[in-house]
C-alpha positions in Angstrom: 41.3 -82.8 -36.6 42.0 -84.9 -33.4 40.7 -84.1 -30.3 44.1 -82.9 -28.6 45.1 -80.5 -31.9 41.5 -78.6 -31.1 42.1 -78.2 -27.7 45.4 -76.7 -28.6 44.0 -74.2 -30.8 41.9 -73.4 -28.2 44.3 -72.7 -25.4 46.1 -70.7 -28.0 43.2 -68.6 -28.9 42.4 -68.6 -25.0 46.2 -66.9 -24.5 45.8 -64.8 -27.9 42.5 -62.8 -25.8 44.6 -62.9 -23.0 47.3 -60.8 -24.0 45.1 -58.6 -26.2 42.8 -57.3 -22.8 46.5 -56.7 -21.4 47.2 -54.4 -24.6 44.0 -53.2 -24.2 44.0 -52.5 -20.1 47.6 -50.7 -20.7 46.3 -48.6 -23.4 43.2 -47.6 -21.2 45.4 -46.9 -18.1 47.6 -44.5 -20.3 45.2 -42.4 -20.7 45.6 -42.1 -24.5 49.2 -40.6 -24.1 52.1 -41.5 -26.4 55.8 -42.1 -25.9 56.7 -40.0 -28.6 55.4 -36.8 -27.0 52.4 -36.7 -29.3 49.3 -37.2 -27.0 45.9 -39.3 -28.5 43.1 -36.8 -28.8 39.7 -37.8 -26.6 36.3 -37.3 -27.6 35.5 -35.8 -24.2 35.5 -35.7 -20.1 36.9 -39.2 -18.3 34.0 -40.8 -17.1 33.9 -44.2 -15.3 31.9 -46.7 -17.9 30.8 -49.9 -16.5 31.7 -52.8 -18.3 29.1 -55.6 -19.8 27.7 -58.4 -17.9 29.0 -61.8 -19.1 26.8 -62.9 -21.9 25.9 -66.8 -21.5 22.8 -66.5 -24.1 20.1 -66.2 -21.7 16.9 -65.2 -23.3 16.1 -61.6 -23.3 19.5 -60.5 -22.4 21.2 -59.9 -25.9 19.8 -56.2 -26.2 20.8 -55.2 -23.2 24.2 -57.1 -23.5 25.0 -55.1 -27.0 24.1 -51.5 -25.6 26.3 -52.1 -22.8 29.5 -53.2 -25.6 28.2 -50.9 -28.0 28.1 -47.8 -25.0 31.8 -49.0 -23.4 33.6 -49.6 -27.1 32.8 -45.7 -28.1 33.5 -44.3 -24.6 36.9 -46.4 -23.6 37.8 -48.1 -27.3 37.6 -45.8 -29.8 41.4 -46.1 -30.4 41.3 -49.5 -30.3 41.7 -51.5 -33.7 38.3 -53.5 -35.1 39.8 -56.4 -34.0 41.2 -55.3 -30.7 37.3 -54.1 -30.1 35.8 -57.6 -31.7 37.4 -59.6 -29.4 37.1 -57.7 -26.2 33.3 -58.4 -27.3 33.8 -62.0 -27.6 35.9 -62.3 -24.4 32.4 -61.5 -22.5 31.0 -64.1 -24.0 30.8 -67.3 -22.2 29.0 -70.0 -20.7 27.4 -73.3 -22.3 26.4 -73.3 -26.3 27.9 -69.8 -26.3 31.1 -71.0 -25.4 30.5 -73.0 -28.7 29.5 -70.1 -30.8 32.4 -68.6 -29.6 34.9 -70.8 -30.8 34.1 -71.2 -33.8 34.3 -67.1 -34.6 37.4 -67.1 -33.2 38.0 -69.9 -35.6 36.8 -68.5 -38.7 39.0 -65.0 -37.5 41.7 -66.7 -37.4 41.8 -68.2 -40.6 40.3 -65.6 -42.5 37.2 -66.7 -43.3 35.2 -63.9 -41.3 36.4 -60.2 -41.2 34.5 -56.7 -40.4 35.8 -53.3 -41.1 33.4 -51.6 -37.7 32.7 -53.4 -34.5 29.1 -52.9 -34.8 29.2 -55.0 -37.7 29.9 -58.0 -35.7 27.6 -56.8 -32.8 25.0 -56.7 -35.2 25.8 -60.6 -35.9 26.0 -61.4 -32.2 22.8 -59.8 -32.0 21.0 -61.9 -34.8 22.6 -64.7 -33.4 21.0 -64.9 -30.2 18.3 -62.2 -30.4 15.9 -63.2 -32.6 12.6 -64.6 -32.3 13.1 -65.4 -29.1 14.1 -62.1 -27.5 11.1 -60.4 -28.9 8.6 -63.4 -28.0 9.9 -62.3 -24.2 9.8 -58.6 -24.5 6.4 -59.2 -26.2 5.3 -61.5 -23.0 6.7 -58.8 -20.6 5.0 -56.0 -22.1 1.8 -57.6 -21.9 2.2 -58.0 -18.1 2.9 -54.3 -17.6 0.1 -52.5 -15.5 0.0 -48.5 -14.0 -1.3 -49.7 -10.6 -0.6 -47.1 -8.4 2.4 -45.8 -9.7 2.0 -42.0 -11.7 1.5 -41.8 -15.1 4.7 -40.5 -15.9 6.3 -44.0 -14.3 4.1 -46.1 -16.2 5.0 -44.7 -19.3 8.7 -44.7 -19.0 8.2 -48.5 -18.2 6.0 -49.1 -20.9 8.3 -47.1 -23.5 11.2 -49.2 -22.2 8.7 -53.2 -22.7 8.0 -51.4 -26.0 11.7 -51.5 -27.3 12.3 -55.1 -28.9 8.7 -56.5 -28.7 7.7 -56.0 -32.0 4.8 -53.8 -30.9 3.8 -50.8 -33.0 0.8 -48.8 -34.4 -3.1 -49.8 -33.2 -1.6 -52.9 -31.1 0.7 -51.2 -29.6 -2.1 -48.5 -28.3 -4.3 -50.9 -27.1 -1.9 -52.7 -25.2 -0.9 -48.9 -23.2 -4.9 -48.7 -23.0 -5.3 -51.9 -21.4 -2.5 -51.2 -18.9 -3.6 -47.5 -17.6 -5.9 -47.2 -15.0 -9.3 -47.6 -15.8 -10.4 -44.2 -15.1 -8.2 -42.6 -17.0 -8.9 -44.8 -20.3 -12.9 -43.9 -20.1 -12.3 -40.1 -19.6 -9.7 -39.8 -22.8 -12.1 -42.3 -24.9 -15.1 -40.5 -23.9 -13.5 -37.4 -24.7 -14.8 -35.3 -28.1 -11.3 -35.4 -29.7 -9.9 -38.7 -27.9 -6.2 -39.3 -28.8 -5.3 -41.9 -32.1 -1.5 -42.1 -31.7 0.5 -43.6 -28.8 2.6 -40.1 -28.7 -1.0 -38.7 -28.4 -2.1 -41.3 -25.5 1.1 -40.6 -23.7 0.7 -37.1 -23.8 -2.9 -36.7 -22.7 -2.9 -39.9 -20.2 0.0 -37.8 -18.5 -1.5 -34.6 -18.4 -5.3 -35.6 -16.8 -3.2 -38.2 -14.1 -1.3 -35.2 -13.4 -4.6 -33.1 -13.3 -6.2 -35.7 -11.4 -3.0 -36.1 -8.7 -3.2 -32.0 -8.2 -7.2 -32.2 -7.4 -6.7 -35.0 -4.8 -4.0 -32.9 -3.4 -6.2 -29.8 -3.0 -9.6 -31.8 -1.7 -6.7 -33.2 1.0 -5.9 -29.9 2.2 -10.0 -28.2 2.2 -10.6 -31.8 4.3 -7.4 -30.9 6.6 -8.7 -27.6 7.1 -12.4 -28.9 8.3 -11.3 -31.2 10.4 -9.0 -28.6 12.1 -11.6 -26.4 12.7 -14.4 -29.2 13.6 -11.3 -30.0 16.5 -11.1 -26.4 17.7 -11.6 -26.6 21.5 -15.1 -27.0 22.8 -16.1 -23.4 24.3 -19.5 -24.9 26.6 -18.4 -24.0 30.0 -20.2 -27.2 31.3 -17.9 -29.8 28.6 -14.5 -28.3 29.1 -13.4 -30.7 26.7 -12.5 -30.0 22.9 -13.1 -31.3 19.6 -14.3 -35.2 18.8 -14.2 -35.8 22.8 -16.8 -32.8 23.2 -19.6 -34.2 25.6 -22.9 -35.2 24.1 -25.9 -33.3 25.2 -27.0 -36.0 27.2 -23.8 -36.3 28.9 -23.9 -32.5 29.9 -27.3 -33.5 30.9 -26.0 -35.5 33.7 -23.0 -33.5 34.8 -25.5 -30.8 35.1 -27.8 -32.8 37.2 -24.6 -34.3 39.2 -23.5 -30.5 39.8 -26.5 -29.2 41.1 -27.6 -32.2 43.3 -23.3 -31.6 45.1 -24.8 -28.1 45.5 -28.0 -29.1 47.3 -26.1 -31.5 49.5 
């Protein structure tokens, strides 16, 4: 095939997507309604969906780039036909050797060679495509950098819960990497504990409960030291200070005013 036949089929199937997001736009902006009086049933309330990122194949980004297609195509495409939904998929996809990939689906589509009877079939193959090793060699990577710090327990383990998905983690390794990224205080008290917890449901649980624990005592010692210092600040009732709290006079400064008094009086 000559170079200027393949660029043809390309601005062909470049126009082709073209007029299908146009179908597709018009059928979204209709609201599901009919001409013939017979009005598309909906799966629930109108709610505003955002639509997919454009998908160049950079590492790590494939899962995220799939939920998003996978979330929009049930919420706003559910009429729409397998192929209307495969290649409003593939119209997201661009940049560099994706751009390659690309083409040559549409290719294969076009001739037949490559057909799926459910979207998420082909979202699946996107998925192996550029997923991977790779992806879960980067979410492995990022959930070993994860660390509580001083955020609550709670927010550490809805980060760690969302590194988790992907990596490839699971079972004992995946425990010791939550033990290793909780605070150290918190990891002695549940392994020192007489029934210390085996599953990572169990060390979410627990780790959650005592940081809560922990959170609430520090909050009640905050208040009993409030309290002490207000009444340590109460005003200093010594008629020779007449000044209150930390700036009450020493007794070796009432010493002097005394002196300093009575010598005025002599005088």
């Amino acid at each position: 095939m000559s170079q200027i036949n393949f660029q043809e089929i390309i601005r062909q199937q470049q126009e082709q997507i073209a007029v299908m997001q146009a179908q597709i736009q018009a059928l979204l902006a209709a609201g599901g309604g009919g001409t013939g009086g017979e009005e598309r049933r909906t799966t629930g309330p109108k709610v505003e969906v955002a639509t997919p990122a454009i998908f160049n194949r950079e590492a790590g980004k494939v899962g995220g780039f799939v939920t998003a297609c996978r979330l929009y195509l049930r919420m706003k495409m559910r009429e729409a036909t397998v192929e209307e939904q495969v290649f409003w998929v593939l119209s997201h996809v661009q940049g560099g050797s994706a751009d390659i990939w690309k083409e040559n689906v549409l290719e294969e589509l076009e001739s037949g060679e490559m057909e799926y009877e459910m979207a998420e079939e082909f979202l699946t193959t996107l998925k192996k495509e550029f997923g991977g090793g790779e992806e879960e060699s980067v979410k492995a990577a990022e959930l070993r950098k994860i660390e509580q710090g001083g955020r609550t327990m709670e927010e550490f383990v809805q980060e760690f819960k969302r590194a988790v998905r992907g990596s490839g983690y699971e079972g004992r390794p995946l425990v010791e990497e939550f033990k290793r990224g909780m605070n150290g205080g918190i990891r002695r008290k549940l392994m020192e504990a007489e029934n210390p917890p085996t599953s990572i449901e169990q060390w979410y649980r627990r780790a959650t409960a005592l940081d809560r624990n922990w959170r609430e005592s520090r909050r009640e010692e905050g208040k009993k030291e409030e309290e002490f210092r207000s009444k340590r600040n109460r005003t200093c009732h010594d008629p020779w200070c007449g000044r209150g709290g930390n700036h009450c006079l020493s007794r070796r400064q009432q010493g002097l005013l005394r002196w300093k008094v009575w010598r005025e009086r002599m005088q």
